[in-house]
C-alpha positions as CSV (number, residue, x, y, z in Angstrom):
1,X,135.0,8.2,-117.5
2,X,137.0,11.0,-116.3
3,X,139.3,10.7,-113.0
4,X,140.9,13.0,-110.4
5,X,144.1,11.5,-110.1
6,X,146.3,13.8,-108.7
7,X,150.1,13.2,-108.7
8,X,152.7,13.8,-106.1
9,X,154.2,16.8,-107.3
10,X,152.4,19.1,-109.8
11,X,148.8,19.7,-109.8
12,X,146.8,17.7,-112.1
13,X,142.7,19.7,-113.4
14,X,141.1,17.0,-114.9
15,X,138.2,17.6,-117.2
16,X,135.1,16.3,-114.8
17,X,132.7,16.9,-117.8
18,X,130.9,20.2,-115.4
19,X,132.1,23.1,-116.9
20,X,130.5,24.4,-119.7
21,X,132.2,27.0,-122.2
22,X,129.8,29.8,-121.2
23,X,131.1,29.5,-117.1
24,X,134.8,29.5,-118.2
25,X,134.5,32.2,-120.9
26,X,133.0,34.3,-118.1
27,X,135.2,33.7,-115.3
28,X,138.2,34.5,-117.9
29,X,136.6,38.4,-119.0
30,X,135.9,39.0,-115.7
31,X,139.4,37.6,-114.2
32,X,140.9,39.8,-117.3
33,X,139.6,42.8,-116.7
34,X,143.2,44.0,-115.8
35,X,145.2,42.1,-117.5
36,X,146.1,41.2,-120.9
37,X,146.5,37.7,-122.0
38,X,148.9,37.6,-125.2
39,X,148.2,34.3,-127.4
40,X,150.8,32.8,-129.4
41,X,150.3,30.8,-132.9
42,X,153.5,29.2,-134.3
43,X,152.4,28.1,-138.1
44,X,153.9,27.7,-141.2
45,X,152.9,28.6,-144.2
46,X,151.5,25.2,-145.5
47,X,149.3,24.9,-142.0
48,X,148.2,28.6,-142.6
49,X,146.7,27.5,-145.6
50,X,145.4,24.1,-144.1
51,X,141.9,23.8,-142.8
52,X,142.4,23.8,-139.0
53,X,144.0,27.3,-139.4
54,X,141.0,28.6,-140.9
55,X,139.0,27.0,-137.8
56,X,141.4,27.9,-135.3
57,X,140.7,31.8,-136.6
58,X,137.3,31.1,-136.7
59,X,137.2,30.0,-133.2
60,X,139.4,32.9,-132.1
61,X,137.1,35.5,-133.2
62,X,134.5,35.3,-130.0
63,X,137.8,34.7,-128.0
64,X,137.3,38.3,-126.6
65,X,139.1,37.7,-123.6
66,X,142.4,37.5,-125.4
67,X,144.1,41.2,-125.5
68,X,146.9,39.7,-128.1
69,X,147.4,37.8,-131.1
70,X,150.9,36.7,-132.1
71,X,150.9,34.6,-135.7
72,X,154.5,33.4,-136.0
73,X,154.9,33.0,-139.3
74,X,158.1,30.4,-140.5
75,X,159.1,28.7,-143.4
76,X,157.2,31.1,-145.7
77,X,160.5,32.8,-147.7
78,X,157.4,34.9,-150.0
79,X,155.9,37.9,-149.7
80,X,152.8,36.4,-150.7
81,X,153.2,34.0,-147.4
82,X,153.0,37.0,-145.4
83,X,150.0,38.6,-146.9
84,X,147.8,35.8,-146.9
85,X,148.5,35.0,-143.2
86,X,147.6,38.8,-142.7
87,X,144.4,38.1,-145.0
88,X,143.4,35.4,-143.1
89,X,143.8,36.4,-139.8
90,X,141.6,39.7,-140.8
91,X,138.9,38.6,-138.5
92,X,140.4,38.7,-135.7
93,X,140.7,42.3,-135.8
94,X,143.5,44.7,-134.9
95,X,144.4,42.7,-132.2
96,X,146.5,40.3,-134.0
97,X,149.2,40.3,-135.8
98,X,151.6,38.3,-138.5
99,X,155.0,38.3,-137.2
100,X,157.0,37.1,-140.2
101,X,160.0,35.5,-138.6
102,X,161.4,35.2,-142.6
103,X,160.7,38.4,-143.1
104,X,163.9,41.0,-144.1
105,X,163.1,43.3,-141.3
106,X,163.3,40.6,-139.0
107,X,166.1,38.3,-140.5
108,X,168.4,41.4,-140.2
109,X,167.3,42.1,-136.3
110,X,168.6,38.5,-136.5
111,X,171.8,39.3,-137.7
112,X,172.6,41.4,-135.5
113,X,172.3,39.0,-132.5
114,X,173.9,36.4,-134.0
115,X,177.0,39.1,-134.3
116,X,176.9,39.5,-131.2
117,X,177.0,36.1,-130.0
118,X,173.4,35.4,-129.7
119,X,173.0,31.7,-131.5
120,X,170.1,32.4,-133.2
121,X,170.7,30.8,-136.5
122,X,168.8,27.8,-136.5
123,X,165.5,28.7,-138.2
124,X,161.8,26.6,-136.5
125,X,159.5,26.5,-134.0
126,X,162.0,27.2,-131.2
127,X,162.9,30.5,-132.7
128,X,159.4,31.3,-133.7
129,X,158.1,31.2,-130.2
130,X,161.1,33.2,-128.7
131,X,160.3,35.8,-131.1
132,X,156.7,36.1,-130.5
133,X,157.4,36.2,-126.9
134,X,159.9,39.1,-127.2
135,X,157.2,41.0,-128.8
136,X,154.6,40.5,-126.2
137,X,156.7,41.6,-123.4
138,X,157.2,44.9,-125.4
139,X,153.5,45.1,-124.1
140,X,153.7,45.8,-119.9
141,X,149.7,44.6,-120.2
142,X,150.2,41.5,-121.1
143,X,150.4,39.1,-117.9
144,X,150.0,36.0,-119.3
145,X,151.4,34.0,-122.2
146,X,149.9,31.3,-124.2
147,X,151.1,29.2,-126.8
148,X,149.0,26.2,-128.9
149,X,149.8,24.8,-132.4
150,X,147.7,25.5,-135.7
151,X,147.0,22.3,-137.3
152,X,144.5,21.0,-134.2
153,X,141.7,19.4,-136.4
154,X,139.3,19.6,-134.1
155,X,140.0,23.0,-132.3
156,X,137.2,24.3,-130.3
157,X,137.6,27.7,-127.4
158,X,137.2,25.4,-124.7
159,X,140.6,24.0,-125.4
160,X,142.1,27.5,-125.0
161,X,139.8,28.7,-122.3
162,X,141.0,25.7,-119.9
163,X,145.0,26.4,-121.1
164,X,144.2,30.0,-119.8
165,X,142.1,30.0,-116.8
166,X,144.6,28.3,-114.2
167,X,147.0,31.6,-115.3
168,X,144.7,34.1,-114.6
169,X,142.3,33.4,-112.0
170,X,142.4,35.6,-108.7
171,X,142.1,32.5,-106.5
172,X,144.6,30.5,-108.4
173,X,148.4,30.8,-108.0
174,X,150.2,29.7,-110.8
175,X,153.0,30.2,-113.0
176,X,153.4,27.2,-115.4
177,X,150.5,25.2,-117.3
178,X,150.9,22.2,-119.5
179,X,147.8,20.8,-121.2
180,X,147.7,17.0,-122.0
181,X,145.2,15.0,-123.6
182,X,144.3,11.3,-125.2
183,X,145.3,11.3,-129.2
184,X,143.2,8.6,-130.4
185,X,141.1,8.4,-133.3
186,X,140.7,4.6,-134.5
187,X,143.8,4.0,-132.7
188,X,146.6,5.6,-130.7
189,X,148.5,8.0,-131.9
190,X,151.0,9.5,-129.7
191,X,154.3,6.9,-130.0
192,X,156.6,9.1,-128.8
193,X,155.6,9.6,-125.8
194,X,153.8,6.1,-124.8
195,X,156.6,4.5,-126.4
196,X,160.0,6.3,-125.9
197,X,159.5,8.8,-123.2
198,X,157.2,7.6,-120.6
199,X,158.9,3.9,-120.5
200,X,162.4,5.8,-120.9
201,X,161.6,8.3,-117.6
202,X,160.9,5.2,-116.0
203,X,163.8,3.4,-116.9
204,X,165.6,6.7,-115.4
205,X,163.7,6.3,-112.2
206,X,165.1,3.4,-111.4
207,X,169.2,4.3,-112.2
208,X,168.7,8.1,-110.7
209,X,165.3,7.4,-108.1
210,X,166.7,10.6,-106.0
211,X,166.5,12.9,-108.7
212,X,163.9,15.1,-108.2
213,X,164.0,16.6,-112.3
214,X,163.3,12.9,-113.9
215,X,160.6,13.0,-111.0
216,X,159.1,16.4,-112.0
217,X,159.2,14.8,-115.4
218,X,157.7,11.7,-115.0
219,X,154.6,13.9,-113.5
220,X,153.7,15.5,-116.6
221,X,150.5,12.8,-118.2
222,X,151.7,14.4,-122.0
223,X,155.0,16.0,-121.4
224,X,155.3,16.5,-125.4
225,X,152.2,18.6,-125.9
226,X,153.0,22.0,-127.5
227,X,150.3,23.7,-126.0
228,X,151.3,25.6,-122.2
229,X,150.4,29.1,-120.5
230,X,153.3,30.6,-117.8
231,X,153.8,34.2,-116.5
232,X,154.9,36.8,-118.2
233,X,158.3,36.6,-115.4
234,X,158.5,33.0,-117.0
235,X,158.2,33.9,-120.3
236,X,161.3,36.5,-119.8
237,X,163.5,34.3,-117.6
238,X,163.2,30.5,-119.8
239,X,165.6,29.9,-122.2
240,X,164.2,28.0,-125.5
241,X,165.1,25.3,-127.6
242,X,165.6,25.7,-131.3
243,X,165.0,21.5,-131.6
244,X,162.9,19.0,-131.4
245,X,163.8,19.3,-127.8
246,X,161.5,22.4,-127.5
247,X,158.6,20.9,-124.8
248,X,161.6,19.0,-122.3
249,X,163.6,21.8,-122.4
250,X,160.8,24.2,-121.6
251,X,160.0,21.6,-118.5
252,X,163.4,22.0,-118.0
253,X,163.6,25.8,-117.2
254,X,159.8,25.8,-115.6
255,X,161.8,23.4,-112.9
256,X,164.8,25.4,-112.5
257,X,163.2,29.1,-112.4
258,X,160.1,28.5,-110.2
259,X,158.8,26.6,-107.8
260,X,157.0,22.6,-108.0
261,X,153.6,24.0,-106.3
262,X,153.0,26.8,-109.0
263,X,153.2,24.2,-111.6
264,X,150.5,22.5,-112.9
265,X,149.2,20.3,-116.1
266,X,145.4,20.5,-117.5
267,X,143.2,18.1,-119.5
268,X,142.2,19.9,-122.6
269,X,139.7,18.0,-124.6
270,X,138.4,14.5,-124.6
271,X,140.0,13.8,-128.0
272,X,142.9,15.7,-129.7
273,X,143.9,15.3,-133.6
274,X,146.8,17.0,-135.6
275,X,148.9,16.0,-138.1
276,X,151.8,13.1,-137.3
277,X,155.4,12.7,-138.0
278,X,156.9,9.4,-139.9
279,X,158.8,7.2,-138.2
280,X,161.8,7.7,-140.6
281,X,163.7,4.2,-139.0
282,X,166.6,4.2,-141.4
283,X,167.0,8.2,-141.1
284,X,167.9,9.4,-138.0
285,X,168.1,12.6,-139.5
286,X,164.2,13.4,-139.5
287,X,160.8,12.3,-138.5
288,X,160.2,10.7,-135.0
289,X,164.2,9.2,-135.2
290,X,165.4,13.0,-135.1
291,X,162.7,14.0,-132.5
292,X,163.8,11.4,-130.4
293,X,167.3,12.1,-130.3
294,X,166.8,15.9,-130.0
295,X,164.7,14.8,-127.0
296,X,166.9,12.6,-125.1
297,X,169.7,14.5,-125.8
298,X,168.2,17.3,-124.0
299,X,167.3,15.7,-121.2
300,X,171.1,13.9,-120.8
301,X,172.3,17.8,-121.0
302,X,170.1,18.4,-118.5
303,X,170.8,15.6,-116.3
304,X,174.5,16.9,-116.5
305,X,173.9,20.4,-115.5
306,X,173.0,19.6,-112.2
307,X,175.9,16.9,-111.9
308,X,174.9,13.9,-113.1
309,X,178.2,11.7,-114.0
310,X,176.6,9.7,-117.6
311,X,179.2,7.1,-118.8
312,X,179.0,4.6,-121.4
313,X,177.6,2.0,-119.1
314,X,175.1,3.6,-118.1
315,X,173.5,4.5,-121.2
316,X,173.6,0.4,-121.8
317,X,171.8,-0.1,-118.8
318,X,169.2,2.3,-119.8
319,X,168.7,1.0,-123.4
320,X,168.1,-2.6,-121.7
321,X,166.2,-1.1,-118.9
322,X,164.1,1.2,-121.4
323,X,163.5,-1.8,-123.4
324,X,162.5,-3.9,-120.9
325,X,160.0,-1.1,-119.5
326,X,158.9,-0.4,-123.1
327,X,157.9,-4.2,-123.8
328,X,155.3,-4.3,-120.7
329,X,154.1,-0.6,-122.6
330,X,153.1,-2.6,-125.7
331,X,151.1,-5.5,-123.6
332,X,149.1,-2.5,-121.6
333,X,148.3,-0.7,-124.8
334,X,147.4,-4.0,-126.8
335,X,145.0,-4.6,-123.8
336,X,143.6,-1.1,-123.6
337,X,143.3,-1.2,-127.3
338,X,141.4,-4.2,-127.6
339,X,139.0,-3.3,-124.5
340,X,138.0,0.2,-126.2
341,X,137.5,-2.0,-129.6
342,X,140.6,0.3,-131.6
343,X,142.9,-1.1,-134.0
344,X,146.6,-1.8,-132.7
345,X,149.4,-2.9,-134.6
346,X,151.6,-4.7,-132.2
347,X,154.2,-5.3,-134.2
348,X,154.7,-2.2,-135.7
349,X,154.6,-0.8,-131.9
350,X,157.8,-3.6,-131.1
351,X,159.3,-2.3,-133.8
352,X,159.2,1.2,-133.0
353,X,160.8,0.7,-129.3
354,X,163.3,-1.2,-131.0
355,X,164.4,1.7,-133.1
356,X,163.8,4.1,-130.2
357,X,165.9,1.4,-127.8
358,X,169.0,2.3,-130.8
359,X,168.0,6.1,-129.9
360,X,169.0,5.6,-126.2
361,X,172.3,4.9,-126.7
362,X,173.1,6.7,-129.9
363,X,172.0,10.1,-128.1
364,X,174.2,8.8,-125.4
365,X,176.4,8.7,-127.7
366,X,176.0,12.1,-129.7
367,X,175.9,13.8,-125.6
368,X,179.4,12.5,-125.1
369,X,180.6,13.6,-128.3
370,X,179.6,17.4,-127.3
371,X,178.1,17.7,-123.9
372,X,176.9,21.1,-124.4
373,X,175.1,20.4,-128.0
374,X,173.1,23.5,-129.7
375,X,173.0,26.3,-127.5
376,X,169.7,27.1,-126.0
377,X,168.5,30.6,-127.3
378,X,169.1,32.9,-124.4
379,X,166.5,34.4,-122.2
380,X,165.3,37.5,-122.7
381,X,166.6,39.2,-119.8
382,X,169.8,38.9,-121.8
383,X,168.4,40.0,-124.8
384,X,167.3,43.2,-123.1
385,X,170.4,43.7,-121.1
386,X,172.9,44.1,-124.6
387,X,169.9,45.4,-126.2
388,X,167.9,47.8,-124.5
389,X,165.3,48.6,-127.6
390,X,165.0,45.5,-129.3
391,X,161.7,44.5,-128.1
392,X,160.6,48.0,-129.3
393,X,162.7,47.7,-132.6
394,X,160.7,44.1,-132.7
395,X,157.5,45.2,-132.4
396,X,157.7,47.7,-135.6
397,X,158.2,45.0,-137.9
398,X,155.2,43.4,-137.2
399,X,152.7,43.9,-139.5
């Protein structure tokens, strides 16, 4: 049954089951009329050829109140890559387009930041998304930005059309939105955040309870999701991660370049499916080890930028405070589980804060070793300011 919980500091739009597709599609042409909302599809080339794609474009096509279609296009070194995307996104009409991140034209455009001190090296979605947003503010139209990943199985436009219409709307004043949602098929999926970073944010709660960033955070029902909508201001002035770190450190600059109230999170869809990560315990290198060091990594940086002292000790108190936060986790979701008849491994859930317990300190441990970590990808209002035309220069590659 659907709730209006509202939390203390962003505002929460619940899904109350009352608004059909038809109202919201309408309010969004009409609240459109003069204004441009530019859409934003990171995707490699093995989701472009996977079936949610092909839905996702299907979907897209009575989207009319979308002015502009970004396809970010990484980890597709062919030509062939490239001209499928554009084949399959042929639907959509001229107003999308394939922006081929591994693409000559822009690989040297690239280059020539990363000679000029620009870190830009580090190739995935990070980088994708900075590009495709550096296109669409080539556009003065476009208002609003909106980004959603391409391998949602069971995409529908009522998932967009509630990620937009808190942007756009004339009665509305916003300037960050982040969707959340329940991933649950037979079970739940989701263990990075039920199981590292929501019992983790708490854990931090109780060492920093002043600190009004973990307590921004620890507002957020799905802080992981990659689907949000911001300003076009926003989408100039945030810097972007090029790691897993992507959705904190976006959360990250939303709370340092505008303001609490024009913040707000929306409930997309009932039930949301995509592809999941392994858990990759004996490699820290990849799967949800790597994602959960990138992520508490970023947030330690962060937590150090506004002056936060992080010794040893306390990253021991919050591996033991984490884990004992993390425990009571695994009883709640064994008893919600059971009540809502899906299947729960409990063991395999202990297991996993275990590993993720290691994570805390070891990312503790990596922060220490170099406090300032990969460099963020600048904003770009940098950008611009060294390179007046690049936007323009940009926008010609894309095909």
């Amino acid at each position: 049954m659907p709730d209006f919980y509202q939390h203390d500091l962003i505002t929460t739009i619940h899904d109350l089951r009352s608004g059909s597709l038809e109202h919201l599609e309408s309010m969004l042409r009409e609240s459109t009329a003069k204004q441009k909302i530019g859409l934003v599809l990171p995707v490699t080339a093995s989701d472009m050829r996977a079936e949610p794609f092909t839905q996702i474009v299907d979907e897209l096509i009575d989207a009319d109140y979308i002015g502009s279609i970004v396809v970010s296009l990484g980890v597709a070194p062919n030509v062939a890559d490239f001209d499928e995307t554009k084949t399959k996104i042929a639907p959509l009409g001229d107003r999308a387009k394939v922006l081929w991140t591994d693409g000559p034209e822009v690989q040297s455009l690239y280059g020539e930041l990363i000679d000029a001190g620009i870190p830009l090296s580090t190739p995935g979605k990070g980088r994708s998304v900075w590009t495709a947003f550096g296109y669409l503010l080539d556009d003065p139209n476009v208002e609003t930005f909106v980004l959603h990943d391409c391998d949602i199985v069971d995409y529908s436009r009522k998932l967009l059309a509630r990620l937009c219409l808190p942007m756009v709307h004339p009665s509305l004043d916003y300037e960050f939105c982040k969707a959340y949602y329940a991933r649950v098929t037979d079970r739940m999926h989701g263990r990075v955040v039920r199981l590292l970073v929501a019992p983790f944010l708490r854990a931090l709660m109780q060492s920093f309870p002043e600190n009004q960033f973990v307590r921004f955070l620890s507002n957020f029902r799905y802080p992981l999701s990659g689907e949000f909508s911001l300003t076009r201001n926003l989408a100039r002035s945030n810097r972007v991660a090029s790691d897993w770190g992507l959705e904190v450190g976006t959360l990250s600059e939303v709370y340092r370049n505008t303001s609490i109230k024009r913040v707000c999170q929306v409930d997309l869809t009932c039930m949301y499916e995509h592809k999941h990560q392994e858990m990759s315990i004996d490699d820290s290198g990849r799967g949800l080890m790597k994602m959960a060091l990138d992520i508490l990594t970023t947030i330690y940086r962060t937590l150090a930028s506004q002056g936060i002292i992080l010794s040893h000790s306390i990253f021991v108190t919050l591996r033991a405070s984490f884990l004992r936060i993390a425990q009571d986790c695994i009883r709640q979701y064994a008893t919600d589980a059971r009540v809502n008849s899906l299947t729960y491994d409990r063991h395999g859930e202990e297991v996993a804060i275990e590993a993720f317990a290691q994570c805390v300190t070891q990312a503790g441990e990596i922060f220490a070793s170099d406090p300032s970590g990969n460099p963020a990808i600048p904003n770009w209002t940098r950008v611009r300011a060294a390179f007046p035309d690049f936007p323009e220069r940009l926008r010609q590659c894309v095909g």
